[in-house]
C-alpha positions as CSV (number, residue, x, y, z in Angstrom):
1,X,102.1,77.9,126.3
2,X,104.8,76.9,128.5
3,X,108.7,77.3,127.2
4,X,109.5,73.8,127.3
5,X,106.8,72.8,124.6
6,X,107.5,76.1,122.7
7,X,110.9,75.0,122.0
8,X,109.8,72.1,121.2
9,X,107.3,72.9,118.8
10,X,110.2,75.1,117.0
11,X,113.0,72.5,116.7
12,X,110.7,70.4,115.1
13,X,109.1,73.1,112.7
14,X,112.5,74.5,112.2
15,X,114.2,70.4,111.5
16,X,111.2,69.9,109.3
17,X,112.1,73.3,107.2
18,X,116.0,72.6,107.5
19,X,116.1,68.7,107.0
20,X,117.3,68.3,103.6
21,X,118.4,70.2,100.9
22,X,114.6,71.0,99.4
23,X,113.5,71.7,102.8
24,X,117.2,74.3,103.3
25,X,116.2,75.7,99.9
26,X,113.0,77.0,101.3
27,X,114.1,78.3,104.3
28,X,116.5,80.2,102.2
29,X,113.9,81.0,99.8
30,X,111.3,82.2,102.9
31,X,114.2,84.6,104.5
32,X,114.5,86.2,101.1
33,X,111.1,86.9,100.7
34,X,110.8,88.3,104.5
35,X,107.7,86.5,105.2
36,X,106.0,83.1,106.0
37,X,103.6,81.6,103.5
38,X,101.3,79.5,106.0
39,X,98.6,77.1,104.8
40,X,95.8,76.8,107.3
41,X,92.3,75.5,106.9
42,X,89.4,77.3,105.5
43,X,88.0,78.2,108.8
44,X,88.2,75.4,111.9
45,X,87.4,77.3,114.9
46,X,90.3,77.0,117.5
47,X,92.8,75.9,114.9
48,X,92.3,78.7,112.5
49,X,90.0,81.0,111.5
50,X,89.2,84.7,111.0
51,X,87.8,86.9,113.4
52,X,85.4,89.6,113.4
53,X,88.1,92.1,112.3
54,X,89.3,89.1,109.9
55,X,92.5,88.8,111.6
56,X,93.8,84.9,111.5
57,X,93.3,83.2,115.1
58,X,94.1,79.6,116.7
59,X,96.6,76.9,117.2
60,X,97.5,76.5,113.9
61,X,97.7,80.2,113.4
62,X,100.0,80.3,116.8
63,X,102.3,77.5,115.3
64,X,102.9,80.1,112.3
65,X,103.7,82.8,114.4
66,X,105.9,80.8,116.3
67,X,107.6,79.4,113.3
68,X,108.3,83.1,111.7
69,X,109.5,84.1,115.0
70,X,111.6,82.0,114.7
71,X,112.9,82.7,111.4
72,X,112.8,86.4,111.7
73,X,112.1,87.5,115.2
74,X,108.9,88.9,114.0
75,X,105.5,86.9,114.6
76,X,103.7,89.0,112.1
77,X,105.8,88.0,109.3
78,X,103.2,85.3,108.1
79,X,100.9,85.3,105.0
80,X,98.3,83.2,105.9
81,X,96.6,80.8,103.0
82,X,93.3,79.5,103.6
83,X,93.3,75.6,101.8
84,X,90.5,72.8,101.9
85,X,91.8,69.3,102.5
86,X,91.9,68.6,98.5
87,X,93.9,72.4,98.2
88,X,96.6,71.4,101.1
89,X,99.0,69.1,99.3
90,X,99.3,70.5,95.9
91,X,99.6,73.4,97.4
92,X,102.8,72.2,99.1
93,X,103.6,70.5,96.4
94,X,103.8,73.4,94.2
95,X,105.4,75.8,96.2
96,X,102.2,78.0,96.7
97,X,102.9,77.9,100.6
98,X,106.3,76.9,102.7
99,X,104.3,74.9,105.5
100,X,101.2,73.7,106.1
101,X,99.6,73.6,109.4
102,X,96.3,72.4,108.9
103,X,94.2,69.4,110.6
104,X,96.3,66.6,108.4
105,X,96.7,63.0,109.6
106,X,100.2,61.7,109.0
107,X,99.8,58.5,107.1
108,X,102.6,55.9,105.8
109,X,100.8,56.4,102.5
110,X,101.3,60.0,102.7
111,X,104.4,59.7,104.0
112,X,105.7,57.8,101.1
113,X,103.9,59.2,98.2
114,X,103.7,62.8,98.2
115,X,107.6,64.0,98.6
116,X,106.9,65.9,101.6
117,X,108.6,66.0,105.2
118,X,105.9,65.7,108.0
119,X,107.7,68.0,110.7
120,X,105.6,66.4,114.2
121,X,102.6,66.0,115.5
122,X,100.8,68.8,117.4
123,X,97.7,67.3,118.4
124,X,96.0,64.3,118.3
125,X,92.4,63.7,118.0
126,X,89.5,60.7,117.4
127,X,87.0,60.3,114.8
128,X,83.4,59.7,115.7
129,X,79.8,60.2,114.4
130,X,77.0,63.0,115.3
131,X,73.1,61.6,115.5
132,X,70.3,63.0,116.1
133,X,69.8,61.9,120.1
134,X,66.2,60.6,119.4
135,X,67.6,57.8,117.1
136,X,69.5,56.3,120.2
137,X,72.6,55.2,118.4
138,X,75.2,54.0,120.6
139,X,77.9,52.4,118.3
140,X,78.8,53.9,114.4
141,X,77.8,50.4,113.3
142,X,74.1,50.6,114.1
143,X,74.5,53.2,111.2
144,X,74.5,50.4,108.6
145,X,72.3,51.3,106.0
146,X,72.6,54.7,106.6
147,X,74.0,57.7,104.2
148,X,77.2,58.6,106.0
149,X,78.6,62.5,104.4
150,X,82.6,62.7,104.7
151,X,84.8,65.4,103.7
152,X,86.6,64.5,100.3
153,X,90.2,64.0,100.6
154,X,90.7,63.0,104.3
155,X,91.3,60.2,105.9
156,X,88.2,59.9,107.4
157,X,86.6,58.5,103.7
158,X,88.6,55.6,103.7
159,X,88.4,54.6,107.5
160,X,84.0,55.0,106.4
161,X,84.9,52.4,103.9
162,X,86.4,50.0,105.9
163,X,83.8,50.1,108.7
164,X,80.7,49.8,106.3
165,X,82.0,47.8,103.8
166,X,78.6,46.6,102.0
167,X,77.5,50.1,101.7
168,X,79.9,51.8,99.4
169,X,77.3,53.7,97.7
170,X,76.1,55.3,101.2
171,X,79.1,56.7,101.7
172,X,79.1,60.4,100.4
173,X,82.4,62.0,99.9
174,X,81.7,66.0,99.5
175,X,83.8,69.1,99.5
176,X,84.4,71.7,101.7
């Protein structure tokens, strides 16, 4: 990673810990406990998951270690909390982890209404549909009709919603 986006990365990690005086109280609270406690998802290949020896890996994992370098000079110092997308904001919420860097859309609605400081942006991505090839879909909205499974508590079940609205029922929110 070049040094230019590094320090990026960490004066906006570091102005989302130290931005008010909840946020200074954790980073107090984090330097008294010596360690980092990181939310990350369950397991999302290249963002974070475990490898074979079931040590923590991928960008997410790296923007931890980053962040407790930071803090302590030490990338190690990080206690990594595996959280499903219904786990991620209670868990911030209740102080059960000091930062969460997960796959999490930034919403005005969650911006608003769940008393937590969204830091930045460190990657941006699309939402689309997988199909068997045979079917020869070309557009989501040949799907009409169809059963359409989304992951509870993202933003993808809403955004399903909205593009089949007659089919409510075909919509099936599940958890991972």
């Amino acid at each position: 990673m070049n040094s230019k986006l590094l320090t990026a990365l960490l004066g906006m990690t570091i102005a989302g810990l130290a931005g008010g005086a909840a946020s200074a109280q954790t980073l107090d609270t984090v330097k008294e406990r010596g360690q980092l406690r990181c939310g990350v998802n369950t397991g999302l290949p290249g963002f974070a998951s475990q490898n074979d020896q079931g040590a923590w890996q991928g960008l997410d994992v790296d923007y931890c270690k980053a962040v407790a370098a930071a803090v302590f000079g030490d990338a190690s110092k990080v206690q990594y909390s595996p959280l499903s997308a219904v786990q991620r904001f209670p868990a911030l919420q209740n102080n059960e982890i000091d930062m969460l860097a997960r796959n999490t859309t930034w919403t005005m609605d969650r911006d608003t209404t769940l008393g937590l400081a969204f830091a930045g942006v460190n990657y941006y991505d699309g939402q689309g549909f997988m199909v068997k090839k045979d079917l020869g879909v070309s557009s989501a909205l040949e799907l009409s009709g169809a059963t359409v499974c989304v992951q509870s508590g993202t933003t993808t079940e809403p955004q399903s919603r909205r593009l089949f609205p007659h089919q409510q029922h075909g919509i099936q929110p599940g958890r991972h």
